[in-house]
LOPAGU-858179 format. One record per residue (C-alpha): residue number from 1; residue in one letter; chain; y, z, x. Coordinates in nm, 3 decimals, m for minus. Each point is the difference from the previous one (the first is absolute). Layout:
BEGIN
+-----+--------+--------+---------+---------+---------+
! num ! residu ! chaine !       v !       w !       u !
+-----+--------+--------+---------+---------+---------+
! NUM !      A !      A !       Y !       Z !       X !
...
+-----+--------+--------+---------+---------+---------+
//
This chain:
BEGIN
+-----+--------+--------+---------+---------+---------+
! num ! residu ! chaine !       v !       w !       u !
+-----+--------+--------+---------+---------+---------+
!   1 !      X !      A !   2.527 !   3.086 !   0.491 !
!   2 !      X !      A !   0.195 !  m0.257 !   0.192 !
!   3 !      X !      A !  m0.192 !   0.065 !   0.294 !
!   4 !      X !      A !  m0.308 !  m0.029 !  m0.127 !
!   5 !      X !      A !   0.091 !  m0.335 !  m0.163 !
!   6 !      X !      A !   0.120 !  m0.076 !   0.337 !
!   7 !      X !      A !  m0.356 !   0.103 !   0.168 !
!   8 !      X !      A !  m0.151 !  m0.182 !  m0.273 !
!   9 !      X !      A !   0.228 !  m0.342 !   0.036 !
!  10 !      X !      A !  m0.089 !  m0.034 !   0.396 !
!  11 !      X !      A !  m0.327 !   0.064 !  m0.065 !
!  12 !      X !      A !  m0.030 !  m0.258 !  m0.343 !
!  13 !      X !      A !   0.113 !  m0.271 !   0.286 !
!  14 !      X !      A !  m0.132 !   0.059 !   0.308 !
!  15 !      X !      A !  m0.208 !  m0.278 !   0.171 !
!  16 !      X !      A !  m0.275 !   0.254 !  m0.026 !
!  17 !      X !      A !   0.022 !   0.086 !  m0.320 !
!  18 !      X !      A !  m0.288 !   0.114 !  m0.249 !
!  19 !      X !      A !  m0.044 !  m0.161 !  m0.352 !
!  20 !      X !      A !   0.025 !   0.364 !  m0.127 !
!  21 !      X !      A !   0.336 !   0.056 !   0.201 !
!  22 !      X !      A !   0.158 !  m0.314 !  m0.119 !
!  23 !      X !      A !  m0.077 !   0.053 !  m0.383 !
!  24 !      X !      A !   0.148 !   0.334 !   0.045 !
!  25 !      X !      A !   0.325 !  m0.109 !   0.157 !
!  26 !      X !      A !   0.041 !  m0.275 !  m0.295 !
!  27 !      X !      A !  m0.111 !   0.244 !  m0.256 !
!  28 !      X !      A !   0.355 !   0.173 !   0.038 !
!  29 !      X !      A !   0.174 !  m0.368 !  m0.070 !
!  30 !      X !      A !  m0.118 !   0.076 !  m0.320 !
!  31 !      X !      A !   0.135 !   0.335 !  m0.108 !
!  32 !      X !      A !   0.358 !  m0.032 !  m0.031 !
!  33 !      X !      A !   0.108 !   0.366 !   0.060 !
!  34 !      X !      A !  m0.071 !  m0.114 !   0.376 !
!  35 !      X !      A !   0.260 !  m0.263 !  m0.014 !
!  36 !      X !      A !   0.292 !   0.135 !   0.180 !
!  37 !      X !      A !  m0.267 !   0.183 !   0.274 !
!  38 !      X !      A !  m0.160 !  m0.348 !   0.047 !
!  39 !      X !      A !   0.362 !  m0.190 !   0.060 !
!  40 !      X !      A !   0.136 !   0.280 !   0.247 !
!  41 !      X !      A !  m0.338 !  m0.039 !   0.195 !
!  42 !      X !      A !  m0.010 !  m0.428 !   0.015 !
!  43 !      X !      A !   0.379 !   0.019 !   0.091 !
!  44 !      X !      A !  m0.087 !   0.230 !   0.309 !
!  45 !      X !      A !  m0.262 !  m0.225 !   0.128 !
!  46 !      X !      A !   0.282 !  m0.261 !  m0.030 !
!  47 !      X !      A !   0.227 !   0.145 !   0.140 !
!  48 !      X !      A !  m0.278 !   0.076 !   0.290 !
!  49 !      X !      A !  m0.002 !  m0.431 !   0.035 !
!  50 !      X !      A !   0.363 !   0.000 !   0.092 !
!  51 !      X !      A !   0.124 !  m0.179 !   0.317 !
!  52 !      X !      A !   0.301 !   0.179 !   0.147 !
!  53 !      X !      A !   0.255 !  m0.020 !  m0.256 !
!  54 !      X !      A !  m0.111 !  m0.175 !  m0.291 !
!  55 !      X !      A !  m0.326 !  m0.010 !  m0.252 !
!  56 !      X !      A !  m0.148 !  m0.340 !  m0.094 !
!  57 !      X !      A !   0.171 !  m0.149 !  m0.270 !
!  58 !      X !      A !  m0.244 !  m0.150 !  m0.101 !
!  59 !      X !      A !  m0.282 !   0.253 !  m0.046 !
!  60 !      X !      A !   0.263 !   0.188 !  m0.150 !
!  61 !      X !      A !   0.051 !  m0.257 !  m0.281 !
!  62 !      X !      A !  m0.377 !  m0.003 !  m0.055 !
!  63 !      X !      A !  m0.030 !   0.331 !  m0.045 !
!  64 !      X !      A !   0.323 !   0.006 !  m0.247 !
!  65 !      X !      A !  m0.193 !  m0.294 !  m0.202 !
!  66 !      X !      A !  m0.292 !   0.206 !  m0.023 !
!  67 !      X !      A !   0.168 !   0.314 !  m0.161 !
!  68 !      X !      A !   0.172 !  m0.225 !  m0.255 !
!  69 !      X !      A !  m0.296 !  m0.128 !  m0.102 !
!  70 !      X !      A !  m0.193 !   0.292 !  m0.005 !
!  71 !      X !      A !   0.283 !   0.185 !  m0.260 !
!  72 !      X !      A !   0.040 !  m0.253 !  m0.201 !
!  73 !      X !      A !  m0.371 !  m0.091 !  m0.039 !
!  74 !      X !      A !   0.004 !   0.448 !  m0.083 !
!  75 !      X !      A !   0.276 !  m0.051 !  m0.250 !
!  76 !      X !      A !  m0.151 !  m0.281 !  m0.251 !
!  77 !      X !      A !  m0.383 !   0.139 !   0.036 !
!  78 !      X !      A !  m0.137 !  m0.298 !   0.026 !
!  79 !      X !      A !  m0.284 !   0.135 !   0.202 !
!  80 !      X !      A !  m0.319 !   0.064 !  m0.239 !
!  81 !      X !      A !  m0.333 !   0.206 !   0.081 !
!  82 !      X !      A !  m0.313 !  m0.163 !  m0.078 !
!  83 !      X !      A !  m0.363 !   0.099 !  m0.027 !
!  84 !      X !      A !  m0.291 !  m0.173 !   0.086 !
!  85 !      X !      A !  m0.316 !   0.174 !  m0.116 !
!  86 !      X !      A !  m0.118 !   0.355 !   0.028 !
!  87 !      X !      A !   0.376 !   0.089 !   0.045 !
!  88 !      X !      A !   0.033 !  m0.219 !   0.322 !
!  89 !      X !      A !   0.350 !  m0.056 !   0.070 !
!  90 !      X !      A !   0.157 !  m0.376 !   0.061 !
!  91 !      X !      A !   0.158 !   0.046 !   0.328 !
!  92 !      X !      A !   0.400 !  m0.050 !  m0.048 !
!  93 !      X !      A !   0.134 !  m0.186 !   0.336 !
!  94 !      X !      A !   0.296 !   0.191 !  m0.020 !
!  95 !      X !      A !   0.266 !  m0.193 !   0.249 !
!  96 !      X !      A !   0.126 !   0.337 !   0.123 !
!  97 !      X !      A !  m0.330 !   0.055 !   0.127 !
!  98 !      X !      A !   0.037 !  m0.240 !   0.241 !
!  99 !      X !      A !   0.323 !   0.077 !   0.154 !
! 100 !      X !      A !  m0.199 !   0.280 !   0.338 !
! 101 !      X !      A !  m0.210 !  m0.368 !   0.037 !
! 102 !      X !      A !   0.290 !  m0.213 !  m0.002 !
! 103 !      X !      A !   0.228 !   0.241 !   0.229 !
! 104 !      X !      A !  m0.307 !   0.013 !   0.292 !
! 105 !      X !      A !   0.033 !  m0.403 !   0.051 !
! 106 !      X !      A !   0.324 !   0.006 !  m0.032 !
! 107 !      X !      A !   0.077 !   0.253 !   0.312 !
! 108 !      X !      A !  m0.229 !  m0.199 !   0.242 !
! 109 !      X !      A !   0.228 !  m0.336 !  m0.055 !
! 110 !      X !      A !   0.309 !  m0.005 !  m0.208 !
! 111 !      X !      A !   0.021 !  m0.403 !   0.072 !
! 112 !      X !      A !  m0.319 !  m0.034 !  m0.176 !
! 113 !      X !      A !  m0.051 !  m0.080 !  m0.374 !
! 114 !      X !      A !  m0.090 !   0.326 !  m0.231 !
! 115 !      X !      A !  m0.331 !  m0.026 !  m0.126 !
! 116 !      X !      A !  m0.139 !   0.199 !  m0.238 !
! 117 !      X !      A !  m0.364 !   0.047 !  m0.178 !
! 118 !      X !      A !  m0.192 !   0.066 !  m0.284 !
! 119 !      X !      A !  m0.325 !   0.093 !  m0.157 !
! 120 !      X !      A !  m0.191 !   0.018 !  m0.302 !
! 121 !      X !      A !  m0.353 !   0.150 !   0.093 !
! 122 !      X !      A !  m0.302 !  m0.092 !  m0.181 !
! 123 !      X !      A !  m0.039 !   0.147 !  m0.349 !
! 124 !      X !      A !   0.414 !  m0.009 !  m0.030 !
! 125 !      X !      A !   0.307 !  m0.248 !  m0.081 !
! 126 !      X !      A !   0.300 !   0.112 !   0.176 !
! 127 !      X !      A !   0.361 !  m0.073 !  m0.155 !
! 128 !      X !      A !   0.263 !  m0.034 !   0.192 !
! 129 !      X !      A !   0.379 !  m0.091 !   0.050 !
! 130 !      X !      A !   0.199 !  m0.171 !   0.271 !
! 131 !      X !      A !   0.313 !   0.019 !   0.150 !
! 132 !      X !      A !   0.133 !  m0.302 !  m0.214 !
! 133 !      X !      A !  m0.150 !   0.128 !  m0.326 !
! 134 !      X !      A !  m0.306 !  m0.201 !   0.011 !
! 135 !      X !      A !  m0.322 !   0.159 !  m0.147 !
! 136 !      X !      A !  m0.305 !  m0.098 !   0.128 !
! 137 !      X !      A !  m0.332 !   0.156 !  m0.140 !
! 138 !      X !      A !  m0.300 !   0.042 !   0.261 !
! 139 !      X !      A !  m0.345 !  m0.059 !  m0.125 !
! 140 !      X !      A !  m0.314 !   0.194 !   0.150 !
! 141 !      X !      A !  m0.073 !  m0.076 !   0.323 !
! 142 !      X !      A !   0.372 !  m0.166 !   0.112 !
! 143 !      X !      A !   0.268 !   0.015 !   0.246 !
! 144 !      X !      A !   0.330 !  m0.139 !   0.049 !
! 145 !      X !      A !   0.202 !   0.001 !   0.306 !
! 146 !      X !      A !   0.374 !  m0.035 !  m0.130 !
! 147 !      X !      A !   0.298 !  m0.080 !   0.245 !
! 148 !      X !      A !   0.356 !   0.162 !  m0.085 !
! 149 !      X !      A !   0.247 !  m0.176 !   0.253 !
! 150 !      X !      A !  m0.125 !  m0.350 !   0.038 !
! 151 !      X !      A !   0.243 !  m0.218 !   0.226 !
! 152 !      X !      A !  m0.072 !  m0.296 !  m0.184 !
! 153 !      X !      A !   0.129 !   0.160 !  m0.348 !
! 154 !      X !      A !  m0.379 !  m0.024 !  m0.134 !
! 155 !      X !      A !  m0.141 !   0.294 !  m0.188 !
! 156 !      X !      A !  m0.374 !  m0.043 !   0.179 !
! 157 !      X !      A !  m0.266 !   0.145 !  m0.162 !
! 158 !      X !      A !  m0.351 !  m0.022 !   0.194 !
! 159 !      X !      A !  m0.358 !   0.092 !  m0.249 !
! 160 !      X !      A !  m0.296 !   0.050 !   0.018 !
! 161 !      X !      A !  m0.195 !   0.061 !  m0.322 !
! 162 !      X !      A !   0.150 !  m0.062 !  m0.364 !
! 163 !      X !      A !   0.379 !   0.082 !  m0.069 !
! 164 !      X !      A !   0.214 !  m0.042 !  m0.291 !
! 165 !      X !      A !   0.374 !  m0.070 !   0.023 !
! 166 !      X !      A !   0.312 !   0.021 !  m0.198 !
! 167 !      X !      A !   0.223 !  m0.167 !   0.267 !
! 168 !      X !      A !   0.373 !   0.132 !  m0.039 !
! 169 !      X !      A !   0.203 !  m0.344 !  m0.019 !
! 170 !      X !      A !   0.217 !  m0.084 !   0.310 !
! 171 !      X !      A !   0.039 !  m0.401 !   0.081 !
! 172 !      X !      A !   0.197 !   0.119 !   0.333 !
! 173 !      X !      A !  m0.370 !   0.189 !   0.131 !
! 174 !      X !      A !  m0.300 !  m0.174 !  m0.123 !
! 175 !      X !      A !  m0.315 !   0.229 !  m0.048 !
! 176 !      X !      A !  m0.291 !  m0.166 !   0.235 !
! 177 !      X !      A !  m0.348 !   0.150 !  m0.114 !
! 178 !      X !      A !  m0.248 !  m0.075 !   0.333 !
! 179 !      X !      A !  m0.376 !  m0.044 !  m0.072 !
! 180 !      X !      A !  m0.292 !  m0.057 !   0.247 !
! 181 !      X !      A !   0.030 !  m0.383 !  m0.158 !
! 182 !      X !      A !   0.297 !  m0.121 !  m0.131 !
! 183 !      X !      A !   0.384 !   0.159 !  m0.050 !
! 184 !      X !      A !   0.111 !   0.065 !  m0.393 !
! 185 !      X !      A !   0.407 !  m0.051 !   0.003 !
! 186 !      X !      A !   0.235 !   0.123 !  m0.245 !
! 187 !      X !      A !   0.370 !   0.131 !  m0.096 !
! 188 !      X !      A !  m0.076 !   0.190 !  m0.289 !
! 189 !      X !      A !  m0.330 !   0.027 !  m0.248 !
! 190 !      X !      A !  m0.323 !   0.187 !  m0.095 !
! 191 !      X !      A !  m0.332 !  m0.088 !   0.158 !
! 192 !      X !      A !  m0.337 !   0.101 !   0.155 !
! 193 !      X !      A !  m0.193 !  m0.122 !   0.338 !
! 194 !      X !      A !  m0.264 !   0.120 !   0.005 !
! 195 !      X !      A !  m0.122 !  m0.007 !   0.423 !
! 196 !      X !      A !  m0.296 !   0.205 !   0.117 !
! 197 !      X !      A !  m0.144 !  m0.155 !   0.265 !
! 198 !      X !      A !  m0.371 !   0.044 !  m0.037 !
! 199 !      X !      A !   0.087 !  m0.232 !  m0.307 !
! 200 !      X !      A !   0.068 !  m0.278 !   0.213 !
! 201 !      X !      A !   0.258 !  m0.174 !  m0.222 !
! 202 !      X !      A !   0.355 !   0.098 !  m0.114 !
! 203 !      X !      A !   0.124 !  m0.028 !  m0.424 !
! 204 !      X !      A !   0.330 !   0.029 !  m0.149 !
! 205 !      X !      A !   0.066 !  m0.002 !  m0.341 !
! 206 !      X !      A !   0.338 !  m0.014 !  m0.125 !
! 207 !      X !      A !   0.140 !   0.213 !  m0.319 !
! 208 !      X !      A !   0.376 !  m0.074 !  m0.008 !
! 209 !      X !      A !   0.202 !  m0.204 !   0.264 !
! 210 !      X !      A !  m0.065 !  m0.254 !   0.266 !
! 211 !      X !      A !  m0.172 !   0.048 !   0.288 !
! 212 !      X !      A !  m0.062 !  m0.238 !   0.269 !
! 213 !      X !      A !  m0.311 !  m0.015 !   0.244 !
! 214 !      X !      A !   0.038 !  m0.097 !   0.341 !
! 215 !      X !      A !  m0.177 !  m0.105 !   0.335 !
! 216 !      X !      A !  m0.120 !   0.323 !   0.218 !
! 217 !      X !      A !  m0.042 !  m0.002 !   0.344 !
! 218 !      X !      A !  m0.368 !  m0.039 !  m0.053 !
! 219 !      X !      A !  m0.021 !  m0.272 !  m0.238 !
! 220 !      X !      A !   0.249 !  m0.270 !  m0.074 !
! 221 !      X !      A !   0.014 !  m0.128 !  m0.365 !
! 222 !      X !      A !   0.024 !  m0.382 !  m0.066 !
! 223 !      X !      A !   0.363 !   0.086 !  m0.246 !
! 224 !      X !      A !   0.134 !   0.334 !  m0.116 !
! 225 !      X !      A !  m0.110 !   0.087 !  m0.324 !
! 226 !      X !      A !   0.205 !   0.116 !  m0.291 !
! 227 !      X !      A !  m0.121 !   0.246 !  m0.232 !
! 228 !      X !      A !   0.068 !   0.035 !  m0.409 !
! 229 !      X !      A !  m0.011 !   0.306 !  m0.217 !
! 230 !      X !      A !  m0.392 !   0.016 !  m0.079 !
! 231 !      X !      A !  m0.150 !  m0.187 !   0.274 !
! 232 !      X !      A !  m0.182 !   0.077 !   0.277 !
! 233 !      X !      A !  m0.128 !  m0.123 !   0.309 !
! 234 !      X !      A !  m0.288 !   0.050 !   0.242 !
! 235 !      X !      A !  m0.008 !  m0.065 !   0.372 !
! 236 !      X !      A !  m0.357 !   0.093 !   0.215 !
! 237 !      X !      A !   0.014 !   0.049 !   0.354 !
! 238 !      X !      A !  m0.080 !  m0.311 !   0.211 !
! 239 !      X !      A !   0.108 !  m0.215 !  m0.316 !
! 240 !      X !      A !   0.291 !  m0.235 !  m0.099 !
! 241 !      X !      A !  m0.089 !  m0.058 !  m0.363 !
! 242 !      X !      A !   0.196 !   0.206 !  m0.212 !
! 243 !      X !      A !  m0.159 !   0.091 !  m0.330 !
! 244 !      X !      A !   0.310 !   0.028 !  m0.299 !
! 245 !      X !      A !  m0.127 !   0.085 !  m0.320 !
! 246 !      X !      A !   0.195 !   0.205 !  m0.335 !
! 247 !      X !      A !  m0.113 !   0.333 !  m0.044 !
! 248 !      X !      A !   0.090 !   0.284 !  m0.236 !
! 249 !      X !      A !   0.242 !   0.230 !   0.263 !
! 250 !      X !      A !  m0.095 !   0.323 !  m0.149 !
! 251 !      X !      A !  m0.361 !  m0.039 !   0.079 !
! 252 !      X !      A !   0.059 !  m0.011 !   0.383 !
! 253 !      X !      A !   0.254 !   0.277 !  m0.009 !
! 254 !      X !      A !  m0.123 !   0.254 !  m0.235 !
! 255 !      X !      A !  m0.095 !   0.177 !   0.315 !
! 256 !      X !      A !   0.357 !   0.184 !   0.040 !
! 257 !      X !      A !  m0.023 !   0.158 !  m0.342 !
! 258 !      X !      A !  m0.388 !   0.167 !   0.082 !
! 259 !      X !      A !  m0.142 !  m0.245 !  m0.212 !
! 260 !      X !      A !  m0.317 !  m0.258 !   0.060 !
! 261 !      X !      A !  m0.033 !  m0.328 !  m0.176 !
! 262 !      X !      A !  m0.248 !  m0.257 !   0.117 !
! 263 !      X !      A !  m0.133 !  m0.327 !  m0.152 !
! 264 !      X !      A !  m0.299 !  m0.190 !   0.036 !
! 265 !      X !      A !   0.007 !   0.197 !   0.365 !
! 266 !      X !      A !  m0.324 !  m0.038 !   0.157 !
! 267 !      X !      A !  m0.168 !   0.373 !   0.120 !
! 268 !      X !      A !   0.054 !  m0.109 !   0.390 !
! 269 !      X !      A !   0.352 !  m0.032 !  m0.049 !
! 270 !      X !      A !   0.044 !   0.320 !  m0.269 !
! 271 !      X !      A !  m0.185 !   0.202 !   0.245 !
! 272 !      X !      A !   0.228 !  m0.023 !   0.301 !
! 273 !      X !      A !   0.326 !   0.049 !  m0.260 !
! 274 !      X !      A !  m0.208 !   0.348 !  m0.131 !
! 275 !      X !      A !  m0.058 !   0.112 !   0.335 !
! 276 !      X !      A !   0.423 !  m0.022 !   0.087 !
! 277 !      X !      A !   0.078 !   0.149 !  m0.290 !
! 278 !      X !      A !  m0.210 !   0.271 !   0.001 !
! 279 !      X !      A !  m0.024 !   0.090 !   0.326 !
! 280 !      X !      A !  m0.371 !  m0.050 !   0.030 !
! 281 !      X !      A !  m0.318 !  m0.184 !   0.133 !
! 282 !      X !      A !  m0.191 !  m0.208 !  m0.196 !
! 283 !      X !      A !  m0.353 !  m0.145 !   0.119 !
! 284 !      X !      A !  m0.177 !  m0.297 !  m0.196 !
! 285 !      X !      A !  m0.377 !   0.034 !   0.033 !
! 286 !      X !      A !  m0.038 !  m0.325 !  m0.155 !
! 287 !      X !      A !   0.188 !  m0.299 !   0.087 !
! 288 !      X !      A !  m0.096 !  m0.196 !  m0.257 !
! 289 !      X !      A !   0.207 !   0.148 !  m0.238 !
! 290 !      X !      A !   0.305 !  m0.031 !   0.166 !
! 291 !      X !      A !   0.080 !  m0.303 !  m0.225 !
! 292 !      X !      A !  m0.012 !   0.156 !  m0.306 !
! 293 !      X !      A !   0.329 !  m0.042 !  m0.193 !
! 294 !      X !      A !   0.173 !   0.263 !  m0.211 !
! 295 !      X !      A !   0.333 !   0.082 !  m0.161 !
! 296 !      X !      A !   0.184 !   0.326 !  m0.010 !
! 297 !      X !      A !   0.306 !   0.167 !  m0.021 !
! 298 !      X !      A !   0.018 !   0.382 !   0.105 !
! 299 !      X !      A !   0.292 !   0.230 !  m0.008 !
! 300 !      X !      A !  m0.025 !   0.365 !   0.195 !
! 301 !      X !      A !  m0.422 !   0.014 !  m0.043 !
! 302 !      X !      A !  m0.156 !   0.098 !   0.316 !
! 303 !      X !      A !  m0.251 !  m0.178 !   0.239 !
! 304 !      X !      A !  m0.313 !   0.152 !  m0.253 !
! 305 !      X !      A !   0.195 !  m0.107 !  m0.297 !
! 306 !      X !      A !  m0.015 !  m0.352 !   0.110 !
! 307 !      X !      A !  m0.317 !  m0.058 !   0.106 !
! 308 !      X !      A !  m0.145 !   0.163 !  m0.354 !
! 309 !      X !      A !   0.213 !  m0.236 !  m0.145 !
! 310 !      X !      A !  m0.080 !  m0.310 !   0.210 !
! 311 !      X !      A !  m0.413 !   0.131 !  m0.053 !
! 312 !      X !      A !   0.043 !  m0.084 !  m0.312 !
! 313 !      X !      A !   0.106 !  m0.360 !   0.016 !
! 314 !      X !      A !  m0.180 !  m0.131 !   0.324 !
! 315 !      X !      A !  m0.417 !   0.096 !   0.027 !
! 316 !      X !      A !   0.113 !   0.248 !   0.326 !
! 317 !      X !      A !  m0.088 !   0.373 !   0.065 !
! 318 !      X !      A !   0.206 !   0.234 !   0.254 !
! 319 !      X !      A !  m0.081 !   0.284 !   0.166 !
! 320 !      X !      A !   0.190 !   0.252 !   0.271 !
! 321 !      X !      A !  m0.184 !   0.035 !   0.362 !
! 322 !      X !      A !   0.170 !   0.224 !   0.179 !
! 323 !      X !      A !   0.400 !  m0.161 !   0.036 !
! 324 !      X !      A !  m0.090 !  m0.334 !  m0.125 !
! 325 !      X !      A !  m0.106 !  m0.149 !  m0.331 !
! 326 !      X !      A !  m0.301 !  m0.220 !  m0.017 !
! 327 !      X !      A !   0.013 !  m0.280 !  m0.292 !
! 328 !      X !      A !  m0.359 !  m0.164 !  m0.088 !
! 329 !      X !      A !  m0.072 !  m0.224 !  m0.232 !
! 330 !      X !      A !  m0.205 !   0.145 !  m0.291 !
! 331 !      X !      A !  m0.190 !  m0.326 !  m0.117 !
! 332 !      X !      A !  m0.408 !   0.063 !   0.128 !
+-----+--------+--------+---------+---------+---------+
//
């Protein structure tokens, strides 16, 4: 078995590799019977990375950090299976997952920083935990690039798309959150950003905490703003004004926990959310009722389930054309 798992692991990582060979090299991370098989074959492709007489210290210390996360993460079970519908499974970023990814960049340049990256596909929300206990949930459609040996002592986190944290508190190592727009600084809280860039704007709402946003490389903000429990605050692209208003936290992070609550959403906007969540694509025949407003909440109902539900409230019809669904409105 080792050597296949060792076929397998150069395979999973090669610059060549398939999507199909990759998911089946991180499909053992999961199954701990391969644990000991897995360590013996990363420790020989260490060892492989040795000058002369000694092995990098500190890829070695990386790779220790890994495993202790990785146990203790088995031991309290804190990672849960969830189902979107018709049994679709929420993809769980397991960390150990990562580690063939992490190991490639770190052989081509041990002077560099160790990135690392991950990603919830459409129709998914990924959970997962980092080195410094963190947990960051991954909405549909997101990706985080996440740095584990920063020189500067900052834990750097770089999205794109909609994240939720639960920053582990350290005031030594401040946890920098980079947007396409602005920075979002903190030691320690629970929030959401949420980033993609076809939006065009960036929006952080705070549950618990403080965070702080900052100036970005591409746009530099008049003062830092400091956020309280219950507020948020919207930034577009190409914009200085800030928009702060209090919201209800629970509304804009319900997302995590498979759940959908809108109010007073227009369709235009409620369409693109459906069409992350779900995984699919939605076509509006008629523009004109794209401003129709509607409330909701939803809880583990599929894409179908929805839109009968929504068809009731708002004059629309829907139909399925081959991979997309077509909304009309239904008024003659």
């Amino acid at each position: 078995m080792n050597k296949n798992i060792r076929q397998i692991v150069k395979k999973g990582r090669g610059s060549h590799t398939t999507p199909e060979e990759r998911q089946e090299m991180l499909a053992f991370f999961h199954q701990p019977e391969f644990e000991y098989d897995l360590k013996d074959n990363l420790f020989e492709e260490l060892g492989k990375t040795e000058a002369a007489e000694e092995t990098p210290p500190r890829l070695k210390k990386l790779f220790n950090r890994l495993w202790a996360v990785i146990e203790k993460k088995e031991t309290a079970s804190r990672y849960k299976e969830r189902y979107l519908n018709a049994g679709m499974k929420i993809a769980a970023a397991l960390i150990v997952g990562l580690i063939a990814g992490i190991f490639a960049t770190s052989l081509l340049n041990s002077e560099e920083p160790v990135y690392f990256t991950a990603h919830s596909p459409r129709g998914s929300v990924s959970e997962l935990v980092l080195p410094d206990s963190s947990v960051i949930f991954l909405n549909s459609g997101s990706r985080i690039r996440y740095t584990l040996e920063s020189e500067n002592k900052i834990r750097e986190v770089f999205l794109e798309g909609e994240a939720w944290f639960d920053v582990a508190q350290n005031k030594k190592r401040p946890f920098l959150v980079h947007t396409p727009i602005y920075n979002v600084a903190v030691t320690g809280t629970q929030f959401n950003v949420k980033a993609y860039p076809l939006d065009n704007r960036v929006i952080t709402t705070l549950e618990e905490g403080e965070v702080i946003l900052k100036s970005s490389d591409k746009i530099k903000l008049a003062n830092e703003v400091k956020l309280k429990p219950g507020e948020q605050v919207a930034l577009s692209a190409g914009s200085n004004e800030l928009s702060i208003k209090n919201v209800n936290p629970k509304y804009y992070t319900s997302w995590r926990n498979n759940q959908l609550i809108f109010m007073n959403m227009n369709l235009q906007e409620l369409v693109v959310i459906l069409e992350r969540k779900f995984g699919v694509d939605i076509v509006v025949k008629d523009k004109s009722i794209l401003d129709y407003h509607c409330d909701g909440t939803f809880k583990n109902e599929t894409i179908i389930e929805v839109l009968q539900i929504i068809q009731v409230t708002l004059p629309i019809e829907y139909k399925i054309v081959g991979q997309k669904i077509e909304i009309t409105s239904n008024q003659n």
